[in-house]
C-alpha positions as CSV (number, residue, x, y, z in Angstrom):
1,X,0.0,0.0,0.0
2,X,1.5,3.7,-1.0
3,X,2.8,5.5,1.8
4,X,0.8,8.3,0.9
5,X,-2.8,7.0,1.7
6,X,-1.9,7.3,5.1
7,X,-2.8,10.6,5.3
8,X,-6.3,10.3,3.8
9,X,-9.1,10.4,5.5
10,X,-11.1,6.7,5.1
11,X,-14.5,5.6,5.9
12,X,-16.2,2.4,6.0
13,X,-19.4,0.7,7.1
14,X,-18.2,-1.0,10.5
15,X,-21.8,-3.6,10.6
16,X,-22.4,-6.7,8.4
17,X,-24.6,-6.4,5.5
18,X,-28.0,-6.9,6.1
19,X,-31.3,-5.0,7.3
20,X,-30.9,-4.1,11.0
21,X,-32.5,-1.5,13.3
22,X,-29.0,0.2,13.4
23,X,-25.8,0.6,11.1
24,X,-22.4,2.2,12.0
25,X,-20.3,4.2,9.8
26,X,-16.6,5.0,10.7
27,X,-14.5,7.8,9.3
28,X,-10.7,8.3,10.4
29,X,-8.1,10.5,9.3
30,X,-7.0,14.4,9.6
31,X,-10.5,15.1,8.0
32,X,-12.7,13.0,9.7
33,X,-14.0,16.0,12.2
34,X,-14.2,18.6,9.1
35,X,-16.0,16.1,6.9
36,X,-18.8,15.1,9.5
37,X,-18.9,18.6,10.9
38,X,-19.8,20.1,7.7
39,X,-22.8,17.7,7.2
40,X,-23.7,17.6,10.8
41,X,-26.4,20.4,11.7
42,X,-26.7,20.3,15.4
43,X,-23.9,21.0,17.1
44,X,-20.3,22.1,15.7
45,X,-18.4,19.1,16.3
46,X,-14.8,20.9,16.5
47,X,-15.8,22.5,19.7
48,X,-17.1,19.3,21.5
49,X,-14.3,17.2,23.6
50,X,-13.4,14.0,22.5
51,X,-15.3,10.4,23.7
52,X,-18.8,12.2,23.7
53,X,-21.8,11.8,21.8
54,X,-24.1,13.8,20.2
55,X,-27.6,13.5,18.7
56,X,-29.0,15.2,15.5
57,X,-29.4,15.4,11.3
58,X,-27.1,14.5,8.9
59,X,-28.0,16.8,5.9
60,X,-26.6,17.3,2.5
61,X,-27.3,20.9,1.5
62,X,-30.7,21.6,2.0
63,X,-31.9,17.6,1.8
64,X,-32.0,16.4,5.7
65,X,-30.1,12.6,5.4
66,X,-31.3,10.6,8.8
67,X,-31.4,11.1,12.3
68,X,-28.0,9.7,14.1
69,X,-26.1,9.4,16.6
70,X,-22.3,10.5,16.2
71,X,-19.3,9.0,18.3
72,X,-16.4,11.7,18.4
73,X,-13.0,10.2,19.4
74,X,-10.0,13.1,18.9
75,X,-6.3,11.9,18.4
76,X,-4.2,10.5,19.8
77,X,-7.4,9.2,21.9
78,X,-8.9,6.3,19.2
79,X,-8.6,2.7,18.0
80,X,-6.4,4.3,15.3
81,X,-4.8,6.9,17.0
82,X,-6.3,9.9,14.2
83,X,-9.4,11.6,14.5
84,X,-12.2,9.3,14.4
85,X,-16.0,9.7,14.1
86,X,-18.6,6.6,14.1
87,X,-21.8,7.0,13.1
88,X,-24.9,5.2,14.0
89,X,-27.4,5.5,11.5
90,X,-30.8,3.6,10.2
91,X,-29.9,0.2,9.3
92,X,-30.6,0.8,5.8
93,X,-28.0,-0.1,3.4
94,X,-29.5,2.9,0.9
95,X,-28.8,5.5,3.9
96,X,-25.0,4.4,4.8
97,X,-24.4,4.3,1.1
98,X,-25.3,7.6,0.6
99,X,-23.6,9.1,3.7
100,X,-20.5,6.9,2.5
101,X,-20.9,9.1,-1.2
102,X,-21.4,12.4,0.7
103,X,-18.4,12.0,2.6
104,X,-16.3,10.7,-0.6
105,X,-17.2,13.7,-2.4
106,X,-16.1,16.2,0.7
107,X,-13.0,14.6,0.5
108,X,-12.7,10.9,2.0
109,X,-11.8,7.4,0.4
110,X,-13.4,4.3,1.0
111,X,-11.5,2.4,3.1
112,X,-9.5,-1.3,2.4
113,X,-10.0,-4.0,4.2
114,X,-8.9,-3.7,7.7
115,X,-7.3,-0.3,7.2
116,X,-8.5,0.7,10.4
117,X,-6.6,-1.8,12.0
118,X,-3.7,-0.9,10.0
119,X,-3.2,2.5,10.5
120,X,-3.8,1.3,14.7
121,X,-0.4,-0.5,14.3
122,X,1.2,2.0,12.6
123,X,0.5,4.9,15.1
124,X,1.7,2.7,17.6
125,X,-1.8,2.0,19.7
126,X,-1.4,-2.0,18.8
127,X,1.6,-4.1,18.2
128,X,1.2,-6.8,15.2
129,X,0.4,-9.4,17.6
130,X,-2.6,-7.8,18.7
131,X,-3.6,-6.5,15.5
132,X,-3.9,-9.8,14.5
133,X,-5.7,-11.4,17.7
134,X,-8.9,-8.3,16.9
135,X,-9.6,-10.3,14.0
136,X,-9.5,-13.5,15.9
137,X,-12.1,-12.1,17.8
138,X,-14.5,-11.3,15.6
139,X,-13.7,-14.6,13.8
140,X,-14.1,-16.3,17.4
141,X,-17.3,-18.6,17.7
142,X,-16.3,-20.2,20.8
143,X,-15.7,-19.4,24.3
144,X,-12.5,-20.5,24.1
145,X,-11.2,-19.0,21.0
146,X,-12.4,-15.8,22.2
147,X,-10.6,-15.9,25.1
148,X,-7.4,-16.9,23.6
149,X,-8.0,-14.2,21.3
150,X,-8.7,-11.1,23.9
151,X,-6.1,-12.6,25.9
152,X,-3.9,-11.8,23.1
153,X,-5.2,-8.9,22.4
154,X,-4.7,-7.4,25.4
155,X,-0.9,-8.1,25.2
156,X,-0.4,-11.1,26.8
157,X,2.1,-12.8,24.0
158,X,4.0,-9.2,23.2
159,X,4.5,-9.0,26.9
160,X,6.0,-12.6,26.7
161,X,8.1,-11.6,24.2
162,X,9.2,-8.0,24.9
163,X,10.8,-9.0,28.3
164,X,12.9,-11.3,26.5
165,X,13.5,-8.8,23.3
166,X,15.0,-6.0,25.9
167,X,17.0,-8.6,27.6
168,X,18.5,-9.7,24.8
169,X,19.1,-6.2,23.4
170,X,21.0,-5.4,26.6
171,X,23.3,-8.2,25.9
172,X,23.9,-7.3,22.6
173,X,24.6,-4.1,23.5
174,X,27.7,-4.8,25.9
175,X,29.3,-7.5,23.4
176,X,29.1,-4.6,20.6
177,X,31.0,-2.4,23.6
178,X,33.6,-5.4,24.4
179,X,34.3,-5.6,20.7
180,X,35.0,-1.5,20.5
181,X,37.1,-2.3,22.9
182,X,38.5,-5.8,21.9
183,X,42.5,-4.9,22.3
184,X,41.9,-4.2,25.7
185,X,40.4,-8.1,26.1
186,X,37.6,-7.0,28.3
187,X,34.1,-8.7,28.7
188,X,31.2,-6.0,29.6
189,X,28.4,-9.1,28.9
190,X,28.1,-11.7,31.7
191,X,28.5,-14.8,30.0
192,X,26.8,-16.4,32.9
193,X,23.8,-13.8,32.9
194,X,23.2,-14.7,29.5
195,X,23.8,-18.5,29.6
196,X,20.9,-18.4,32.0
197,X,18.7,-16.1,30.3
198,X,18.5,-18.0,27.2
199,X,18.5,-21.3,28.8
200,X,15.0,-19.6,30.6
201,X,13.9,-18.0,27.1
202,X,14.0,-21.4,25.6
203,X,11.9,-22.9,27.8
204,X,9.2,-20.2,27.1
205,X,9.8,-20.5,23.4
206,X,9.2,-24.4,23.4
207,X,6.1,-24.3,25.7
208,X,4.5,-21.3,23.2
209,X,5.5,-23.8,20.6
210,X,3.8,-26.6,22.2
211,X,0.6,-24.4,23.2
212,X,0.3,-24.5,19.0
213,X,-1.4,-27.7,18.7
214,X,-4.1,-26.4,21.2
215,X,-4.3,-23.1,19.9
216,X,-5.1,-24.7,15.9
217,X,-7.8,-27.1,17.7
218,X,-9.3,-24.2,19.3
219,X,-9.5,-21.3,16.1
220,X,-9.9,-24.2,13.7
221,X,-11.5,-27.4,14.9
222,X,-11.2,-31.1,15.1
223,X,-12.4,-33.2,12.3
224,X,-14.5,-36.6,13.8
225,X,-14.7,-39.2,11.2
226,X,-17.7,-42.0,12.3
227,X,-16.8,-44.9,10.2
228,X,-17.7,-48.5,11.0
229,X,-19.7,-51.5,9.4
230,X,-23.4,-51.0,8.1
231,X,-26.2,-50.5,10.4
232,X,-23.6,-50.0,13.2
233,X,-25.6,-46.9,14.2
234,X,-23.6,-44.1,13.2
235,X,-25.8,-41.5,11.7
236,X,-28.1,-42.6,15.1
237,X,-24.8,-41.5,16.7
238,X,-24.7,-38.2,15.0
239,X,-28.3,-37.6,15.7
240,X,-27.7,-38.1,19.4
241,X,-24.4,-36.2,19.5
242,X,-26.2,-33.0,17.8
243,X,-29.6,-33.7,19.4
244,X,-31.5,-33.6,16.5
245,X,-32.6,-36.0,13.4
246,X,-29.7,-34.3,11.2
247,X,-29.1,-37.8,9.0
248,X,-31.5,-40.3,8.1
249,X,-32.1,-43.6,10.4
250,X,-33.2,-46.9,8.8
251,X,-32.6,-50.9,9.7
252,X,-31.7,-51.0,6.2
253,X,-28.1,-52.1,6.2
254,X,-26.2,-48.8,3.2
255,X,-29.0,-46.0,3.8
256,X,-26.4,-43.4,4.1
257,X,-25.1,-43.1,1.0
258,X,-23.1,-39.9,1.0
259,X,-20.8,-38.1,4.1
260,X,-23.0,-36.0,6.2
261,X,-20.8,-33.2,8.1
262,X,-21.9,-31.1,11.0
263,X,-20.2,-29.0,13.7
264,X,-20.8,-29.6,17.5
265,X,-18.8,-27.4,20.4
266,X,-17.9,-29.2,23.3
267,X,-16.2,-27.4,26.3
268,X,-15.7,-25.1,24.0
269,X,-13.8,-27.0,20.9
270,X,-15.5,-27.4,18.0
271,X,-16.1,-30.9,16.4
272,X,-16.3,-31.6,12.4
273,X,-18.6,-34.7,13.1
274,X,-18.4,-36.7,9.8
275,X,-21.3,-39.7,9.2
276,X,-19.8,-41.9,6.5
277,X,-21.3,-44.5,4.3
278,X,-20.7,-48.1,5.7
279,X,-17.7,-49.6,5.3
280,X,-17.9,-53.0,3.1
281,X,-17.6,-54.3,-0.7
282,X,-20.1,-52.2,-2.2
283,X,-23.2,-53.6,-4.4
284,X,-23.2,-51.0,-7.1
285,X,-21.6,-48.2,-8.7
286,X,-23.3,-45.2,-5.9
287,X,-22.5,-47.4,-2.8
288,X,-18.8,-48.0,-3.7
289,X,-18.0,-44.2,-4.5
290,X,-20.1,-43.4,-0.6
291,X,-17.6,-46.1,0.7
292,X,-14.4,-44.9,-1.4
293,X,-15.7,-40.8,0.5
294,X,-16.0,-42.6,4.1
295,X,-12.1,-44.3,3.4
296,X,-10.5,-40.8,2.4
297,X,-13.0,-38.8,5.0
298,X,-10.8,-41.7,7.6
299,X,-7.7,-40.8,6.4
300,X,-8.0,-36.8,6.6
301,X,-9.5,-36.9,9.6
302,X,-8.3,-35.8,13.1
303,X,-10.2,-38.5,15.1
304,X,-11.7,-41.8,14.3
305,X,-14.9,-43.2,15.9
306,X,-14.7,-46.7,14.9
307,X,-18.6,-47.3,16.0
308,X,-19.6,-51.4,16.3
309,X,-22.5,-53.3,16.6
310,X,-21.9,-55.2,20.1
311,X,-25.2,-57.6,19.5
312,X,-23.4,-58.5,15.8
313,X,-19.9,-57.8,15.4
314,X,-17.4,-59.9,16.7
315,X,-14.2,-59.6,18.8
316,X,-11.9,-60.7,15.9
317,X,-13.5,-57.7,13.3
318,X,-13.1,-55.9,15.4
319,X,-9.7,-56.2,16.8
320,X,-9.0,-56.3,12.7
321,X,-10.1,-53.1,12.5
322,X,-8.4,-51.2,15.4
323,X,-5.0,-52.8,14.0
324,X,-5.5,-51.1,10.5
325,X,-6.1,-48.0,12.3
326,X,-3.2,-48.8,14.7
327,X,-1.1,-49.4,11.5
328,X,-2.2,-45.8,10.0
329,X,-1.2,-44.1,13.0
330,X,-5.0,-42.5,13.5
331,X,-6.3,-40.9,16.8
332,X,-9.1,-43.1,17.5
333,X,-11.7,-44.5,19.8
334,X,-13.6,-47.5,19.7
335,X,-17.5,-47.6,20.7
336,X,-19.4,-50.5,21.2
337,X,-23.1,-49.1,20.4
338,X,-26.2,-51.0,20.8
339,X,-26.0,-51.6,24.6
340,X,-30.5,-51.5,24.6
341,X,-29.9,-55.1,22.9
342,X,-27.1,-56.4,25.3
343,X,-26.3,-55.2,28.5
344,X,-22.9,-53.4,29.2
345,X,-21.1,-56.6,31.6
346,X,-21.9,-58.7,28.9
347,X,-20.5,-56.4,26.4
348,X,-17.3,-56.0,28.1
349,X,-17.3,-60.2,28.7
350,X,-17.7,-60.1,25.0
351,X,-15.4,-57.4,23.7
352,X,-12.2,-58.1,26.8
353,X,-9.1,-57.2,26.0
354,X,-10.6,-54.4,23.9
355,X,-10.0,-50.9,25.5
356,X,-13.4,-49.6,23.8
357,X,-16.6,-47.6,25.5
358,X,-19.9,-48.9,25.2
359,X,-22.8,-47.0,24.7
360,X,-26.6,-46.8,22.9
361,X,-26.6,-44.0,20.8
362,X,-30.0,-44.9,20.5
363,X,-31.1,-44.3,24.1
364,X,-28.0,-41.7,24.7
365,X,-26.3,-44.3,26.9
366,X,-23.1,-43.0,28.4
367,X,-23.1,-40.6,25.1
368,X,-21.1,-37.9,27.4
369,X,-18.8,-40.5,28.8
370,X,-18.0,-40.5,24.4
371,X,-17.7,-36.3,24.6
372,X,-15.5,-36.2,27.2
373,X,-13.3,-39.3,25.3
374,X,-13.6,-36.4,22.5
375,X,-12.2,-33.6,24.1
376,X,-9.6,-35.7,26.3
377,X,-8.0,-36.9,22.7
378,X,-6.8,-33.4,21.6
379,X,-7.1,-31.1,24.8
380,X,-4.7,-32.6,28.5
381,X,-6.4,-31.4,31.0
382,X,-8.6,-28.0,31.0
383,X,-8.5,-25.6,28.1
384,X,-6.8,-22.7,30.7
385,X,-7.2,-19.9,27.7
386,X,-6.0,-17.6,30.8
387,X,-2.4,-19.2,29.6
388,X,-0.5,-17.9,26.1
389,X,-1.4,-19.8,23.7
390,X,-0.7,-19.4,20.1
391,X,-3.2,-20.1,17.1
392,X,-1.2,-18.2,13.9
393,X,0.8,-20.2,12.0
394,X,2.4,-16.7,10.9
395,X,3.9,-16.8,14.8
396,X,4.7,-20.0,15.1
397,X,7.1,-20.3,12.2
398,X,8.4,-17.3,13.5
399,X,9.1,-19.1,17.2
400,X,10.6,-22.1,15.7
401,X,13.5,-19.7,13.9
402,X,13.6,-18.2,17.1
403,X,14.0,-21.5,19.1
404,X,16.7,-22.3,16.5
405,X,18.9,-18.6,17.3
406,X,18.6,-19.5,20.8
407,X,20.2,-22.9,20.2
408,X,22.6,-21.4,18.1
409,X,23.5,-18.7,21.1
410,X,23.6,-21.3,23.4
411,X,25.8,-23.7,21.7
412,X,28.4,-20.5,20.9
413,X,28.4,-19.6,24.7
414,X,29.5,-23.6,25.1
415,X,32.1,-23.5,22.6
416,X,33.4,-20.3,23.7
417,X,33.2,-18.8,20.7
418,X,34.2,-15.2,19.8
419,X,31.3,-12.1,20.7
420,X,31.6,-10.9,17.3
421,X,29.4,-14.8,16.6
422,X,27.5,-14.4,19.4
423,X,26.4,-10.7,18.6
424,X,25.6,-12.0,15.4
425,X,23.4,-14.7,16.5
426,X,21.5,-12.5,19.1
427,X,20.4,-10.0,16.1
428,X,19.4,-13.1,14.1
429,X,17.0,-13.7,17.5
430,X,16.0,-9.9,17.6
431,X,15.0,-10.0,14.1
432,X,12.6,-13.2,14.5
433,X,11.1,-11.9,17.8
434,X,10.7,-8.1,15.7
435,X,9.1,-9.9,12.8
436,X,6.4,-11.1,15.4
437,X,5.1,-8.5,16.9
438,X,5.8,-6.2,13.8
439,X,9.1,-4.0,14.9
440,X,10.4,-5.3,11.8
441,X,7.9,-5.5,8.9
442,X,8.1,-5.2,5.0
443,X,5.2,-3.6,3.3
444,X,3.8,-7.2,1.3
445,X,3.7,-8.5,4.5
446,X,1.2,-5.7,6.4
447,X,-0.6,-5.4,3.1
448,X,-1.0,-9.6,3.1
449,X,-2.3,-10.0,6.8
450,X,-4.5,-6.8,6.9
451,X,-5.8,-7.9,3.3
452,X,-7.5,-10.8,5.8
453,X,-9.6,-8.4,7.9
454,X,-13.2,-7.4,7.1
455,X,-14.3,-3.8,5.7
456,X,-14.5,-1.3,8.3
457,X,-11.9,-2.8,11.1
């Protein structure tokens, strides 16, 4: 993006398409006051203070626009640190288009997507790390990944990281001293001091690396593949697991035909519940291509529930079952359904030596015994979003280079290598840990993860 946009004034509509009772128009930039104050006929808006709000017409020369509401937030005292003025209007997509042409012609632009956000970053009220985590928020449709996105939001990975950025830079900073003086064979930097800081900063840097494979389960999901012989019950299962009559039930062994795919949140993951055809040799063309969708729905899958018929599967089919999932290296559980046509004792006397859970989907038997078996497979212990944890790939990549300049430190101060090296590897560190929270940033690279945002943040 030019340079020289920055110093337009932009505006956008800040609510989702649609009808609704109210709509919200935000203008930000050195003209935002002027534009709004020449269209705004009840008060004069450049004599008000800032975070106030005032009621009265929008009008266009003599033609009186709609009734609003305007929200006056004066530099440096806003979301993007200019001038900036939200209107709530009528809900009417006709009204904010015209307000959004009025203020075009006085002198504004329409605004990119999340420009708003952009120019926060740039006047220094967010760091990229938090720019990032507001549009995990409004992306968030779970308790949990809204958490783990206001947590970040608020800071709480920068502050992780800037602690460790300043320490580092002090360290730096003495071993470029030692080598201004280096014929005087002095050491400024305790070796010690920084032996033990980065042995503590790679412990933090492997545990926000670990908190990854949470964090993608959390903004992204698990997918559940339910595979198992005919008439096992498995689109029963769904129904139960979603409480409602989502797929179609019938004692005719091959009704479901096709995948059917649903989302279910539990404990605040989301589940990709997947209800496959049956898995055998199919008896025409339609069956075997459901069958051939249920295999490669198994394979892409996160978890498997291998669901069998306890009244008329056997021990052996199954056992032959769980060792080709064994042998593809699947997460999966094993549930014995059908426990309303034999009792669980003689279920477990039949299936021993099987580490399965046996339920009735059909009478929601010991179905949350199965959720919790869920959530236990990709979540140890509680979800505690109160914790750091990271769900951008963009940071993660970035952690592992960092993980890998620490190692590199570390193994210098072991070999005792010059502190011309070790100064060199420490800026390699700085560089990885100002890439993250956006110290050091390329143009392509704001322009691609702003791109992401929504119109009007």
């Amino acid at each position: 993006m030019n340079t020289d946009s920055w110093n337009n004034t932009i505006i956008a509509i800040a609510t989702p398409p649609g009808i609704g009772a109210i709509g919200v128009l935000r203008i930000s930039g050195d003209k935002a006051i002027d534009i709004i104050n020449s269209i705004f006929t009840s008060k004069n808006l450049l004599q008000q203070p800032s975070h106030t709000l005032h009621v009265g017409s929008l009008k266009n020369n003599d033609e009186i626009i709609d009734e609003v509401v305007v929200s006056l937030f004066k530099a440096p005292r806003s979301y993007t640190g200019e001038d900036v003025i939200e209107i709530s209007c009528h809900g009417s997509f006709f009204i904010q288009q015209k307000i959004i042409d009025i203020c075009i012609e006085k002198g504004a632009r329409l605004a990119k997507a999340g420009e708003f956000t952009q120019r926060a970053f740039l006047n220094g009220k967010l760091d990229l790390t938090q720019a990032e985590a507001v549009a995990d928020l409004i992306a968030s449709n779970t308790e949990a990944a809204r958490k783990t996105a206001l947590q970040n939001m608020r800071g709480g990975f920068s502050n992780a990281l800037k602690e460790l950025r300043e320490q580092l830079l002090k360290f730096s900073a003495l071993i470029e001293l030692e080598l201004d003086f280096s014929q005087e064979d002095v050491e400024f930097a305790d070796r010690t001091q920084l032996y033990n800081l980065i042995t503590e900063a790679n412990v933090v840097t492997n545990n926000l690396l670990q908190s990854f494979k949470l964090g993608n389960v959390i903004r992204n999901g698990v997918q559940v593949a339910i595979i198992g012989k005919p008439n096992a019950g498995k689109s029963t299962l769904l129904n139960t697991l979603l409480n409602e009559n989502r797929a179609i039930v019938s004692e005719i062994a091959g009704t479901t035909r096709d995948t059917v795919e649903e989302i279910i949140n539990i404990e605040g993951i989301l589940f990709r519940l997947i209800d496959t055809a049956g898995i055998r040799t199919g008896e025409n063309e339609i069956e075997t291509i459901g069958i051939e969708k249920s295999l490669e729905k198994m394979r892409n899958a996160d978890i498997v529930i291998y669901l069998f018929d306890v009244a008329h599967e056997t021990k052996e089919q199954v056992f032959a079952e769980q060792n080709q999932l064994l042998s593809a290296n699947k997460k999966f559980i094993l549930v014995g359904n059908k426990l309303d046509l034999l009792d669980a004792d003689n279920a477990i006397k039949k299936f021993e030596q099987l580490d399965a859970l046996f339920i009735s989907a059909k009478e929601h038997t010991h179905v949350n015994i199965l959720k919790k078996e869920l959530v236990d497979k990709v979540v140890t212990g509680n979800i505690e979003t109160e914790n750091i944890i990271i769900t951008n790939v963009r940071h993660y990549e970035a952690l592992q280079k960092i993980s890998d300049s620490l190692t590199d430190i570390k193994n210098g101060l072991d070999d005792k290598i010059p502190g011309d090296l070790i100064a060199l590897d420490i800026r390699h560190c700085l560089h990885y840990l100002g890439e993250i929270t956006g110290q050091i940033t390329n143009e392509d690279q704001l322009d691609y993860i702003f791109s992401k945002f929504c119109i009007g943040k």
